[in-house]
C-alpha positions in Angstrom: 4.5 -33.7 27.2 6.6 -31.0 25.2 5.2 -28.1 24.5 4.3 -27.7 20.8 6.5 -24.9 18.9 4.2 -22.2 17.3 6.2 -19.7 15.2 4.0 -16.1 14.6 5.3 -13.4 12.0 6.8 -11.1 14.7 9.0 -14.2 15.9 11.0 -13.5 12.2 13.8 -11.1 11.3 14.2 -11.3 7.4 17.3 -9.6 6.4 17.7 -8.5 2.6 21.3 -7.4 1.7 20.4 -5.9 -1.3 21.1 -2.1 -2.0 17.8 -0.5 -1.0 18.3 3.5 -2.5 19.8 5.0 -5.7 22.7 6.0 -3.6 23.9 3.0 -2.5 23.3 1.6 -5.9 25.2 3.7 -7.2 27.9 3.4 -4.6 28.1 -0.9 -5.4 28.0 0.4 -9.3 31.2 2.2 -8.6 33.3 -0.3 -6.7 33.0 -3.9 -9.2 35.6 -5.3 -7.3 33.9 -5.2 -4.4 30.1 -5.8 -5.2 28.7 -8.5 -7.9 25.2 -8.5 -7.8 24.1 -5.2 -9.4 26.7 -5.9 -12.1 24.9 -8.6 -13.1 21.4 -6.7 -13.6 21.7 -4.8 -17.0 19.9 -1.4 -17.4 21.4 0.6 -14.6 19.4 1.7 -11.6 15.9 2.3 -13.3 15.7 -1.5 -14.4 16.7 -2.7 -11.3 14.0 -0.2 -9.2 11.4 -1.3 -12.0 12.1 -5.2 -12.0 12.9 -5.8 -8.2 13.2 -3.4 -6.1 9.7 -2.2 -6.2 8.3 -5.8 -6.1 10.8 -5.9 -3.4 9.3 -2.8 -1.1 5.7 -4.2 -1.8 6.6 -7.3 -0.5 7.8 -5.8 3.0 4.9 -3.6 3.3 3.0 -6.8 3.7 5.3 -8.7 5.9 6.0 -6.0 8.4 1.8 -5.3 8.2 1.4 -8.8 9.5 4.3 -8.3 12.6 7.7 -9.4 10.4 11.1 -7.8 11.6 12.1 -6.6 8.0 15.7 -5.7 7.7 16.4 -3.4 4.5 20.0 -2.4 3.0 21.4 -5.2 5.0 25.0 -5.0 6.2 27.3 -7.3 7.1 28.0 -4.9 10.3 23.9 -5.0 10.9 24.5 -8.9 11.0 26.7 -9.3 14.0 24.7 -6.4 15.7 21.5 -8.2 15.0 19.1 -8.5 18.0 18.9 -12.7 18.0 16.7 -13.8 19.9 16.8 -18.0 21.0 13.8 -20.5 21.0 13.1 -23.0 18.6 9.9 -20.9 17.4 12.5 -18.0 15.9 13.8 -17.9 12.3 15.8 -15.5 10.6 15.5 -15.3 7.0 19.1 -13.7 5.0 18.0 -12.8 1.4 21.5 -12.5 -0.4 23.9 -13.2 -3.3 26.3 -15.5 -3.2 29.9 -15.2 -4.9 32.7 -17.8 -4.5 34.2 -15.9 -1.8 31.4 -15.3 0.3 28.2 -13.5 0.6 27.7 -10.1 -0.5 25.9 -8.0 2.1 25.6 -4.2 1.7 29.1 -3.1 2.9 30.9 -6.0 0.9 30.9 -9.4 1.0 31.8 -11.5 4.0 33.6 -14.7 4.1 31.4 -17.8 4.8 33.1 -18.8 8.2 32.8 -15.1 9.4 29.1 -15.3 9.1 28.7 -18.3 10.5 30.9 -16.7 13.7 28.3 -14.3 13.8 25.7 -15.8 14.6 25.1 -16.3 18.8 26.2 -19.3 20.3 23.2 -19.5 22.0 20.9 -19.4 18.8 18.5 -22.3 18.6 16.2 -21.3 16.0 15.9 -21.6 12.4 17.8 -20.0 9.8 16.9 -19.5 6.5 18.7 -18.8 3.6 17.7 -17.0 0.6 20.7 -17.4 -1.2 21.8 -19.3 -4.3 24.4 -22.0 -3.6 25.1 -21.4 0.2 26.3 -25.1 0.5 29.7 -23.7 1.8 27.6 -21.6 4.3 25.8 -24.3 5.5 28.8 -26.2 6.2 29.9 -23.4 8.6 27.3 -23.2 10.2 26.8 -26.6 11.0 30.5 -26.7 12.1 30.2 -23.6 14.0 26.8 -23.6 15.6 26.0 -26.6 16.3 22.7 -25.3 18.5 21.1 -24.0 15.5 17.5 -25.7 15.2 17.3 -26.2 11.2 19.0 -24.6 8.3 16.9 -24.6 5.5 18.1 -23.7 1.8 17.9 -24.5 -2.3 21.6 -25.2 -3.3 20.3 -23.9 -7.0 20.0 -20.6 -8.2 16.6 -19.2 -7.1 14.2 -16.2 -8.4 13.5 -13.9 -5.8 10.3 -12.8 -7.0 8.9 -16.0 -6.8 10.2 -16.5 -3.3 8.8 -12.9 -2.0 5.2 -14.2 -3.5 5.7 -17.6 -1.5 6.9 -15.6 1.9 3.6 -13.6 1.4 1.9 -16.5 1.9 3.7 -18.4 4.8 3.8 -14.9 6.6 -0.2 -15.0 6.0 -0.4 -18.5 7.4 2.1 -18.0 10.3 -0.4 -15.1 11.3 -3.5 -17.6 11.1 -2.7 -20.8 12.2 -0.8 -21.9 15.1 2.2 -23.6 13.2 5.8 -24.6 13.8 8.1 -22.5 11.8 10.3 -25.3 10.5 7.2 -27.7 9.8 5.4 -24.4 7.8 8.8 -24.3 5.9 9.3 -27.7 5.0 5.8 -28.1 3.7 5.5 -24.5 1.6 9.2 -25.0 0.2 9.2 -28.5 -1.0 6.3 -28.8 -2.9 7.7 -26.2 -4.8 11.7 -27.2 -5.0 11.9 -29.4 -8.3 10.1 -26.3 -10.1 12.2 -23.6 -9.2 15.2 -25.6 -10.1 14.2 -27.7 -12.6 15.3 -30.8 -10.2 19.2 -29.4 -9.8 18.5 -28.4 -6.3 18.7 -30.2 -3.1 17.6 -28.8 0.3 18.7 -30.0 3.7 17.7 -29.4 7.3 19.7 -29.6 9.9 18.5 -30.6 13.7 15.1 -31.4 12.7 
């Protein structure tokens, strides 16, 4: 009889690649044609620490409290140097924006077949993805890494403060009950997929 896949919080990484510090705010403010998302926020650095960045730190407080790997400031370098680690009971959450030419991490944004390249061969888990329309991502990785366990994502545009609320709670779950990361996922996420985009969304797994 297999063994039954139990995912805790310390068996996560979630990644966010958004700019963490007024410096490196200000550095993406001063270099449009390389960085979208802050661009797209108006009100300059205040609005953006007062409507999500602070909801943002609270947020990780609680996961790392409760054993998640929290990733901050995100590069794309930090994403090939991450420390993967294989099992079906591992996920890795990405928290990004999404452009037509990639995703934007911290340092820039990274084409979609260059990501998927940097994931490990090896890597049998779950990833994640936080970010709005990813299909093309998803696509690579499938084509790419075929080992990977599930991809799960929303090909809709997606609030992020909603999300960090519903992460609080899986993370809170993952700590209490002996669940499987992708079953935990499936259930928390698609109850709640035809409200956070108004039925435009699909979401597909991948090696269920």
């Amino acid at each position: 009889m297999n063994r039954p896949v139990i995912t805790r919080p310390h068996d996560w990484i979630f990644a966010i690649a958004l700019p963490e510090s007024e410096a490196e705010y200000r550095t993406q403010f001063g270099a449009p044609e390389r960085f979208d998302f802050i661009h797209r926020i108006p009100g300059g650095w205040r609005v953006y620490e007062r409507s999500l960045l602070r909801q943002i730190r609270d947020s990780v407080a609680y996961y790392r409290s409760l054993g998640v790997i929290v990733e901050l400031n995100f590069t794309f370098a930090a994403f090939k140097e991450l420390a993967w680690q294989s099992g079906p009971n591992k996920a890795v959450t990405l928290v990004a924006h999404w452009t037509s030419a990639g995703v934007e991490f911290v340092d820039g944004i990274a084409p979609f077949d260059a990501i998927a390249k940097a994931v490990p061969e090896t890597y049998n888990g779950i990833i994640d993805l936080c970010v709005c329309h990813p299909a093309p991502l998803v696509v690579a990785l499938r084509q790419e890494r075929p080992a990977i366990r599930a991809i799960r994502f929303i090909d809709a545009p997606a609030s992020l403060l909603l999300w960090l609320r519903l992460y609080k709670a899986l993370f809170a779950t993952l700590a209490t009950e002996e669940l499987d990361a992708y079953g935990a996922l499936q259930g928390w996420s698609s109850a709640i997929v035809d409200r956070v985009t108004k039925g435009k969304g699909r979401e597909w797994a991948v090696k269920s």
